[in-house]
TORGUGU-963524 format. One record per residue (C-alpha): residue number from 1; x, y, z. Coordinates in Angstrom, 3 decimals. Layout:
N
LUMNU,k,x,y,z
LUMNU,NUM,X,Y,Z;
...
This chain:
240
LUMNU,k,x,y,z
LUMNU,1,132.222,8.419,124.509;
LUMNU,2,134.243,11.726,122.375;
LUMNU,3,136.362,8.630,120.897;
LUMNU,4,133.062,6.999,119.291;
LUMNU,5,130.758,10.130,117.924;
LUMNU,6,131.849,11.618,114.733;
LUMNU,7,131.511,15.436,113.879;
LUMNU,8,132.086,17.526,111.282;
LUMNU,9,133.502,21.465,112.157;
LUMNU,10,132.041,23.753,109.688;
LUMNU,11,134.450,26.805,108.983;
LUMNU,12,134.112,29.791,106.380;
LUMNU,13,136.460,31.497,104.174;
LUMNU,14,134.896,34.629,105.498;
LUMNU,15,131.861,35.678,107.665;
LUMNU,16,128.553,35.308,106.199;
LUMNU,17,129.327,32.853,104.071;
LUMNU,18,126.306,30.812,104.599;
LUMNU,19,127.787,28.262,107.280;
LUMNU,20,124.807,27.929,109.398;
LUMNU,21,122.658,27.918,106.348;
LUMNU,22,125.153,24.413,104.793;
LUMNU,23,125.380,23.462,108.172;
LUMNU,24,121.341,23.097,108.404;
LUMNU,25,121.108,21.769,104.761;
LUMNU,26,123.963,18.970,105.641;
LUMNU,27,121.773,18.442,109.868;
LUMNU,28,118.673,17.713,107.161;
LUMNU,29,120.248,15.156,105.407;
LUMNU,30,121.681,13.013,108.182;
LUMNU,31,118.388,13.426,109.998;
LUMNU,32,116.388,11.884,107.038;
LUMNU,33,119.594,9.105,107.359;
LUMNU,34,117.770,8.000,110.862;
LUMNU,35,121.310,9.522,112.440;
LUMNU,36,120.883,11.628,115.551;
LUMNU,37,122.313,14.685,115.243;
LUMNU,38,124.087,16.909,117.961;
LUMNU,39,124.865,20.755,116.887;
LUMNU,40,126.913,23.044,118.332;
LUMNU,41,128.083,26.565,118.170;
LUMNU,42,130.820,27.325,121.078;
LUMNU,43,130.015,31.142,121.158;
LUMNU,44,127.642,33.527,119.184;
LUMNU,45,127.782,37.401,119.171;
LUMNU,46,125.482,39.878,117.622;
LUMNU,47,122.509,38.058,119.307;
LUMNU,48,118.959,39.548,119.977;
LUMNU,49,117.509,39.761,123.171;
LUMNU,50,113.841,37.907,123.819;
LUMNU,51,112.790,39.011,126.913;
LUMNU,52,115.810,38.093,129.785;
LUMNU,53,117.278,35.587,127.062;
LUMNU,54,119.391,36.161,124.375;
LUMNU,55,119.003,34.535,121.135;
LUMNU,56,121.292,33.392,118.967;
LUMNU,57,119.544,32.973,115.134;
LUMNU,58,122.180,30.063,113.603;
LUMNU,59,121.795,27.927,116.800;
LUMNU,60,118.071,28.584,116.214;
LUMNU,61,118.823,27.602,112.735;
LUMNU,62,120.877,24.742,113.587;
LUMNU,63,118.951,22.995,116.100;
LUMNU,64,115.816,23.084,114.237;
LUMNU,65,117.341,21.387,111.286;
LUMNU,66,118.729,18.583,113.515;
LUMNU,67,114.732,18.307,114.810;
LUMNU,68,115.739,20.266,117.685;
LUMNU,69,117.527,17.562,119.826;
LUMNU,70,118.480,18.183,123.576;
LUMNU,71,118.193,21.904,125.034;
LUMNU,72,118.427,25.029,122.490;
LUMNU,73,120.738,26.785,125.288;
LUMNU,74,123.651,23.775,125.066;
LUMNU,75,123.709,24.269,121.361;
LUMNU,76,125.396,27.802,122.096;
LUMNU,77,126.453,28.423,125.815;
LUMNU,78,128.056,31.827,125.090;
LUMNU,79,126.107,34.176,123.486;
LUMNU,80,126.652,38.107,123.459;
LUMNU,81,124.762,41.158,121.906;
LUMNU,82,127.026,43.253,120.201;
LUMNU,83,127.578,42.280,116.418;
LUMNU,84,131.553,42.241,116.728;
LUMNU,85,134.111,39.658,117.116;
LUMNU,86,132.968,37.293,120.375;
LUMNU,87,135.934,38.518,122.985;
LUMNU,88,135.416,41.929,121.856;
LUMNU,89,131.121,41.428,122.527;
LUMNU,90,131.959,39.921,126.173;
LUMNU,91,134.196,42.554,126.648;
LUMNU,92,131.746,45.257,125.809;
LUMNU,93,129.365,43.352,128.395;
LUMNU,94,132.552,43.157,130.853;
LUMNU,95,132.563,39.912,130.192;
LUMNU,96,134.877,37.185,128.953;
LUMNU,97,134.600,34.204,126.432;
LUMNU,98,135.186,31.051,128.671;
LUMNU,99,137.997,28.948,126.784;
LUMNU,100,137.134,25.716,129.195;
LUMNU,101,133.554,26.359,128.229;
LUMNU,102,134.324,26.713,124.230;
LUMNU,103,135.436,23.006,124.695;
LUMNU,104,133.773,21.129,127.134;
LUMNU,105,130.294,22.490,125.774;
LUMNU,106,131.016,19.941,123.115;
LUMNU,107,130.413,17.396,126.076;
LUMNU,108,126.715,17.809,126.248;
LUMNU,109,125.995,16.418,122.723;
LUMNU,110,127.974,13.401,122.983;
LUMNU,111,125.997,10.678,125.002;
LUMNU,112,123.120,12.252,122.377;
LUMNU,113,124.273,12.284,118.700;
LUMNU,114,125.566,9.813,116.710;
LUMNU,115,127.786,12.831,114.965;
LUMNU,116,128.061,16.135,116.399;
LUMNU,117,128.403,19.404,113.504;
LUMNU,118,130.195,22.131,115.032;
LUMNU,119,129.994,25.546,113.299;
LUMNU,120,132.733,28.336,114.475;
LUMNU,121,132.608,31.912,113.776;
LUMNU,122,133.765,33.798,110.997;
LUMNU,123,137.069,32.094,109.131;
LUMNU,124,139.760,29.980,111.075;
LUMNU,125,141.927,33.144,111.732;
LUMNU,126,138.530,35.002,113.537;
LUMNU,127,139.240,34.840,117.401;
LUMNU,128,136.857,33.491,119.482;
LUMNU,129,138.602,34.315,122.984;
LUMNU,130,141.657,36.614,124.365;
LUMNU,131,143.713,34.231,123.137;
LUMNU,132,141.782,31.660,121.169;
LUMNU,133,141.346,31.690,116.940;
LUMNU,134,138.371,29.271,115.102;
LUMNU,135,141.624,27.305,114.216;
LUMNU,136,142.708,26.242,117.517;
LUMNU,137,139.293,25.358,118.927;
LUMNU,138,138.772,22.949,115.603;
LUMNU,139,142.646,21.625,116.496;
LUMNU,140,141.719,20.633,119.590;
LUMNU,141,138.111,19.111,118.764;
LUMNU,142,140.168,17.339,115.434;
LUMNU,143,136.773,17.304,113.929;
LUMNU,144,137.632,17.629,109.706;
LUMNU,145,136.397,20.698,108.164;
LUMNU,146,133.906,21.231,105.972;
LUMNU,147,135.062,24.819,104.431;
LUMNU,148,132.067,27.169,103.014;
LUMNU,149,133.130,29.755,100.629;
LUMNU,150,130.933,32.374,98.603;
LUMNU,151,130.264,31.964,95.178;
LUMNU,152,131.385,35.174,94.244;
LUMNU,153,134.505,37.112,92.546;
LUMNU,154,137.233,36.315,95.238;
LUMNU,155,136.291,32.771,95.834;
LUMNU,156,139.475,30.891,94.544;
LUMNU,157,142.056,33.247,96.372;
LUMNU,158,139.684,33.233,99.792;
LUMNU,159,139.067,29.834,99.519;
LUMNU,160,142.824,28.606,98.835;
LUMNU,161,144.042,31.047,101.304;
LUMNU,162,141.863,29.088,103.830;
LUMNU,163,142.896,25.940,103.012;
LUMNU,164,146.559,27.094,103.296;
LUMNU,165,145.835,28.339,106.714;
LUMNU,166,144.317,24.451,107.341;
LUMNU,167,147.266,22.694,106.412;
LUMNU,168,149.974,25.293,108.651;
LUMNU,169,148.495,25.962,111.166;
LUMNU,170,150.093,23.699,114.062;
LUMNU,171,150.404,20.157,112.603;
LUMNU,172,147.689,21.082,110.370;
LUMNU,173,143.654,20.579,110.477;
LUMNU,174,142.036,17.837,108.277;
LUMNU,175,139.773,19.269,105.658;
LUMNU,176,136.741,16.596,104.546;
LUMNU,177,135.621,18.650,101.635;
LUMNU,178,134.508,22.758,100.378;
LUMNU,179,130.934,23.528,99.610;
LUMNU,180,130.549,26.408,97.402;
LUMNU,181,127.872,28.427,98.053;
LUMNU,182,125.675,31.221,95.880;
LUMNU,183,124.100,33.883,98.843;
LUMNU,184,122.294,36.677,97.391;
LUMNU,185,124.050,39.744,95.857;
LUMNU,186,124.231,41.334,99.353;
LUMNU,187,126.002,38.676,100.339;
LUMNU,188,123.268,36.966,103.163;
LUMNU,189,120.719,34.570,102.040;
LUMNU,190,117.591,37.151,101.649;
LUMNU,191,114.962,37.901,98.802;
LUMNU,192,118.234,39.086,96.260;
LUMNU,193,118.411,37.545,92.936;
LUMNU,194,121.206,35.147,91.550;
LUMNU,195,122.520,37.199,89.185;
LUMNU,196,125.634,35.696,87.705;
LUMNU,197,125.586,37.957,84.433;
LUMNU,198,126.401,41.051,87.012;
LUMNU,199,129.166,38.167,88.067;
LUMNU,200,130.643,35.695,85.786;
LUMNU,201,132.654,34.653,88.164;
LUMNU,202,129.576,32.248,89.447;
LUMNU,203,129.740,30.100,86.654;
LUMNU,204,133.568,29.360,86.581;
LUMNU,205,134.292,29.233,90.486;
LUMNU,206,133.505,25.818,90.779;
LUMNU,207,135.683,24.215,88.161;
LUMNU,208,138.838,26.638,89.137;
LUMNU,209,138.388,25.696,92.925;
LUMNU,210,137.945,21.920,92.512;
LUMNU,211,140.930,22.371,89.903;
LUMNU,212,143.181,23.596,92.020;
LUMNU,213,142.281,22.166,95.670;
LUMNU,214,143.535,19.252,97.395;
LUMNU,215,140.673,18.594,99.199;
LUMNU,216,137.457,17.690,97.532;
LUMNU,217,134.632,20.120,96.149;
LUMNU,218,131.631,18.509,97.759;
LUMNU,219,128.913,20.452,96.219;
LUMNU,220,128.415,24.072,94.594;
LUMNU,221,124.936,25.028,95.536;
LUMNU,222,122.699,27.740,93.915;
LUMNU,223,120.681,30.683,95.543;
LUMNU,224,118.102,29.298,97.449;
LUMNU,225,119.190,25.582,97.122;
LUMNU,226,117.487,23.465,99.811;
LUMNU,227,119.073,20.337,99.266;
LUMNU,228,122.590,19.108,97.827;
LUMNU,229,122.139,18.049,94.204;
LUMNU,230,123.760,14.658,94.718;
LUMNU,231,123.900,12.174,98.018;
LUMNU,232,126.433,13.270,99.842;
LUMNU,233,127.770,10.799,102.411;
LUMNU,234,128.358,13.283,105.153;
LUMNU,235,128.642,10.359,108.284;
LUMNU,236,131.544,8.486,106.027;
LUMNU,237,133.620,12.085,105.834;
LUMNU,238,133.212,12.845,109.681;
LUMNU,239,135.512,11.035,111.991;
LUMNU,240,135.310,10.889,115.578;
């Protein structure tokens, strides 16, 4: 079954970033494609506490974009409250970030989904576990990356710099594309403007990135976008 679903790992050139928000916009899309769509997000700190469960707001996020398929708990098996790296949350909780679990969590979407989108935490370098980074958990799943960088001054170095990590680290990760992404001035996706006379950098980003990148830029959304601004064939770039 893993050798016949596709999935695509979403990454970030930096926390908050917007990669649950892409990751819901690209779930959308495939779902209006009649595909059915697993999601997945191995661990999740800085969650909120509902009673005896904890929530974590991008599965939430995730799983309602892909019509909320399976159980909301499988999309993100390890979830912790403090807002700091995930090993450091457990810790805190004297707890521990599972490693087996980080992988074989992957395992519940499979006989479900006709592609599976993964979304890590933080960039590839952010660890996950004592001795686990983003980038070894999207080696081992060999899912390409779709890399979400800020549209902001800083975009072309972070977003290089991340696809530099991609292509060293180990034998290298496959990269299926960047989306470029315009959060609010505050840097989440809240009630700020786009103001891109405060920073010009918004309107040039996009040409200097695509310039000078290997991999594809797939699309450069706006604030607020809720759709990509042309069809984007998101099953063809996954592999399984």
């Amino acid at each position: 079954m893993r050798e016949s679903v596709r999935g695509l790992f979403i990454t970030g050139t930096d926390t908050g970033v917007g990669k649950t928000y892409v990751g819901a916009l690209v779930a959308r899309a495939l779902v209006a494609e009649g595909k059915r769509v697993g999601v997945y997000k191995p661990v999740a700190s800085g969650c909120r506490r509902d009673g005896e469960r904890l929530i974590a707001d991008d599965a939430v996020q995730l799983w309602n974009a892909a019509a909320r398929p399976g159980e909301l708990d499988r999309v993100c098996p390890q979830r912790f409250t403090s807002p700091i790296a995930p090993h450091l949350a457990a810790r805190a909780e004297a707890n521990r970030v599972d490693p087996k679990l980080l992988r074989s969590g992957l395992e519940y979407w499979l006989d479900r989904s006709d592609i599976v989108l993964v979304e890590g935490a933080g960039g590839l370098m952010s660890p996950l576990s004592d001795d686990d980074y983003v980038a070894d958990l999207a080696y081992d799943l060999k899912y390409p990356l779709i890399v979400v960088a800020r549209n902001t001054l800083g975009a072309i170095n972070q977003t290089l710099q991340t696809l530099i990590t991609a292509a060293t680290f180990r034998r290298g990760l496959p990269i299926a594309g960047i989306v470029l992404n315009r959060p609010n001035v505050t840097g989440g996706l809240g009630s700020s403007s786009n103001d891109s006379a405060a920073d010009p950098s918004i309107e040039s980003n996009a040409d200097e990135i695509a310039r000078r990148s290997v991999p594809p830029l797939l699309a450069n959304l706006g604030y607020g976008a809720t759709g990509f601004d042309a069809p984007i064939d998101w099953f063809a770039l996954a592999r399984s």
